[in-house]
N, C-alpha and C positions, 0 to 999 in steps of 0.2 A: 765477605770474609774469605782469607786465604785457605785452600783447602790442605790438609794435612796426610791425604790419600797419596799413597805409593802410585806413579803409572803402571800401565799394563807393561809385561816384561815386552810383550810385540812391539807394543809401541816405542819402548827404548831402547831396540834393537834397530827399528826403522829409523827414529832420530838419528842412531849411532852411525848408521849410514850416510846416511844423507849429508851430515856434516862430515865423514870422511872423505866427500867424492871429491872437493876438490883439490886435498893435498893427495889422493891416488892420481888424477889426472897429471900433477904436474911429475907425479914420481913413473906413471908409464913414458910421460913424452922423454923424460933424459934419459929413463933405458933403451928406449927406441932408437935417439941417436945414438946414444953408445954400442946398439947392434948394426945398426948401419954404417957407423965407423969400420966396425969390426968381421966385416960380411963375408968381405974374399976369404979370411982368415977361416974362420967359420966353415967356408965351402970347402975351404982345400983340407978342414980335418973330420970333414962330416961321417968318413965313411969309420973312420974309427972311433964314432962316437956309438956309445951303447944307452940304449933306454934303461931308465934304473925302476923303473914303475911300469910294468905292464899284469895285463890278466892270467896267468901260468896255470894251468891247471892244477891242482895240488891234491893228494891221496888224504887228506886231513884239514878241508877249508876252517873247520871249526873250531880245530885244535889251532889253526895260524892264526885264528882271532883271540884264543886265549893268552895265547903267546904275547901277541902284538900286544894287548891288554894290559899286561903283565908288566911289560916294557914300558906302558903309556905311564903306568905309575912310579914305575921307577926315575923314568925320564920328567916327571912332573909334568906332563904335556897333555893333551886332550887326546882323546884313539879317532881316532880318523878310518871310518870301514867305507869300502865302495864296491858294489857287489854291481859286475859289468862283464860284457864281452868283445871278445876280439872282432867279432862280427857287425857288433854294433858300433856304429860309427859316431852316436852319440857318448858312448862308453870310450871312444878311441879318441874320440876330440875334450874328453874331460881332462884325460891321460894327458895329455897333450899339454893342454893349459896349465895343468899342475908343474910341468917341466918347465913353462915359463919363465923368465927373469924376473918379471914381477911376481912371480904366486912362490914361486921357491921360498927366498928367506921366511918368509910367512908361516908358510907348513912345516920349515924345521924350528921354528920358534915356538910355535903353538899345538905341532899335532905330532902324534908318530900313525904315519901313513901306512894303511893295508888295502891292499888293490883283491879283489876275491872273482874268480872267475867264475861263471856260473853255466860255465858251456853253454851248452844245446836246450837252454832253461829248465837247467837241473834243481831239485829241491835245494832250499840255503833255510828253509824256514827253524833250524837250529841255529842260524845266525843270527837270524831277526827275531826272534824270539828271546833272544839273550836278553836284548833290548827292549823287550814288551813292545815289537813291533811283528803283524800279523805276518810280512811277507813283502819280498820286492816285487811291487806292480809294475816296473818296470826297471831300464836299463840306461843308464846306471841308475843304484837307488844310492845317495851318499848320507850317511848315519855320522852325527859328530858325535860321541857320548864323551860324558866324566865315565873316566875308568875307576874309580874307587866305588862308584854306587850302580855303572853301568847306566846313566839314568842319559837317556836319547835326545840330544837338546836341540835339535832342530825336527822334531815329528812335525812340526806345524807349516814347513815349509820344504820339504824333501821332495813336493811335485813337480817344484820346478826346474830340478836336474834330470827331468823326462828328457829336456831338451836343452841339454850341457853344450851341444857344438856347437847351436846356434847363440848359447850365451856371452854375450861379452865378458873380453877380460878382467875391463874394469868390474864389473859387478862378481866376479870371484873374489877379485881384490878384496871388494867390500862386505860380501859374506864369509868366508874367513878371518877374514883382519876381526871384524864385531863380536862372533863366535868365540874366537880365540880370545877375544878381549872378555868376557861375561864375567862381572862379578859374582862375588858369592852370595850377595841377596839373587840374583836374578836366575843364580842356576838354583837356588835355592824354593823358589817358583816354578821352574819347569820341571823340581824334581816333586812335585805337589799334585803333578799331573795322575788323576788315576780312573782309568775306565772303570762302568757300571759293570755289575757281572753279566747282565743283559747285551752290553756291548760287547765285551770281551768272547761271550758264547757266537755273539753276530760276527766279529771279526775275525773267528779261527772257523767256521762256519763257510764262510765266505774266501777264505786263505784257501783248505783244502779244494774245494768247487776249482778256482785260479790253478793250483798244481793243478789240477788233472787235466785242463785245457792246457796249461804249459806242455805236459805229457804227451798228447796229442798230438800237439804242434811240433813236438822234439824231432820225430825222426822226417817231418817235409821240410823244418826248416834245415837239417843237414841236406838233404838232397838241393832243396834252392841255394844255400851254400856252392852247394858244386856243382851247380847250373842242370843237376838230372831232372825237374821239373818241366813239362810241358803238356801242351792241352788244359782238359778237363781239370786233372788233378793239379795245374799251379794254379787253374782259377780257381776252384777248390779251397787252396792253400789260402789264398791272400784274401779271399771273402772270410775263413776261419779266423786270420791274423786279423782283420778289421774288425770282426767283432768281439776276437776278444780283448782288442785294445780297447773299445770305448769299452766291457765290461771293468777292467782294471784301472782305468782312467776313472771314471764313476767312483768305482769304491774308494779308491785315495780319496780323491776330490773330497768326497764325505766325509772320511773321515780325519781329511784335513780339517775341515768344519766342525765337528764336533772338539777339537782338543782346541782348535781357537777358540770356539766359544765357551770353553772350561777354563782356560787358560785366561781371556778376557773375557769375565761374565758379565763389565757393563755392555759387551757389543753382541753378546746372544742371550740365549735363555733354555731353561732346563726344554721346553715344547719343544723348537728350534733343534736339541740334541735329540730330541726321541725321531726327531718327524725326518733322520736321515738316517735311520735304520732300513733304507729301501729293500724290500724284498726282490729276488729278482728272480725270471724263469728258467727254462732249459737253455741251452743253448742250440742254435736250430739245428746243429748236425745231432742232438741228441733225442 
């Protein structure tokens, strides 16, 4: 008997891909030629080209996200946040991508674009919180939401812009194009999404612990910035920066897991969600 079950929205997000890839490939290869047609040209007006998407520091990142917000709705478009820095190079190579030939028409079709800077890993947890998301575990973190309900429609999959520069283009292509494509049953689904209060206490729990090791690390990662580290203290630095990365690393991870398996609850189970509630110790400088 034919089943009459709706798919998991993940899984026809992945379909969605997957059959997009080969009409993205053939639309990167003829913009490709079209920029190598175009190269000298290009070189010779390079220097008066200006980036229209970079990280700025801003006296009010929160108030630019309401802003942006505001506009996403007016413009019918999906809000596009990306909370990154100039420093990070994975944050500079997403920036990057976005500028692309191929990702451009895309994001002015589908998104109104906010770049948020986060300096020296300053608190943003007003911005992610807008979004019933505990906090950026890392750099860049990019949040697609519906502006009218603010509802965050890729949580389940925001780990893997940890490492934006090394992403292909093609696969931007393809998670934006899909994003931007989402009907209204499927956002309809992701807006269905809703932590336990047990979670919710574990994940703002877990968020402040993250700030204050960001804190920590604020004023060595400005000095390794400007090469003032040596000795002790940069190894110091980068044993601190190791651990707190698998610490932040870990907790997405988790709680990547847990909204997929709420999200798709043939492919987890309520156990499954409790049993990645990881408690976790000090930190050894503590």
């Amino acid at each position: 008997m034919k089943s009459t079950a709706q798919p998991p929205v993940l899984f026809l997000l992945t379909a969605r891909l997957l059959s997009a890839r080969l009409l993205t490939v053939m639309v990167i290869t003829v913009l490709s030629s079209l920029l190598f047609a175009t190269s000298t040209m290009a070189a010779n007006s390079k220097s008066s080209d200006k980036s229209t998407l970079s990280y700025a520091p801003s006296e009010s990142p929160l108030q630019d996200v309401i802003d942006a917000q505001e506009k996403a709705k007016n413009n019918d478009t999906l809000l596009l946040v990306v909370l990154g820095a100039k420093w990070c190079h994975d944050s500079t190579g997403l920036a990057s991508h976005f500028e692309s030939e191929a990702l451009q028409p895309i994001l002015e079709k589908y998104y109104t674009t906010l770049l948020v800077d986060v300096g020296l890993l300053e608190d943003r947890r007003s911005i992610t919180e807008r979004f019933d998301y505990p906090i950026y575990y890392a750099t860049p973190s990019v949040m697609i939401v519906e502006p009218n309900t603010g509802t965050l429609l890729n949580r389940a999959s925001m780990a893997r812009w940890a490492h934006a520069d090394s992403i292909p283009l093609i696969d931007y292509v393809e998670y934006f194009t899909a994003h931007g494509e989402l009907s209204e049953q499927e956002i309809a689904v992701l807006q269905s999404y809703t932590p336990t209060s047990e979670e919710m206490s574990y994940n703002a729990q877990y968020a402040a612990r993250l700030q204050a090791a960001y804190k920590a690390l604020s004023p060595l990662l400005k000095d390794d910035i400007n090469g003032e580290l040596e000795g002790d203290t940069a190894d110091n630095f980068y044993a601190m920066w190791r651990e707190v990365r698998q610490f932040r690393a870990t907790l997405q991870k988790e709680l990547m897991e847990r909204t997929q398996a709420q999200l798709n609850p043939s492919e987890g189970s309520i156990e499954t969600k409790k049993a990645t509630l990881t408690e976790h110790g000090p930190f050894s400088w503590q």
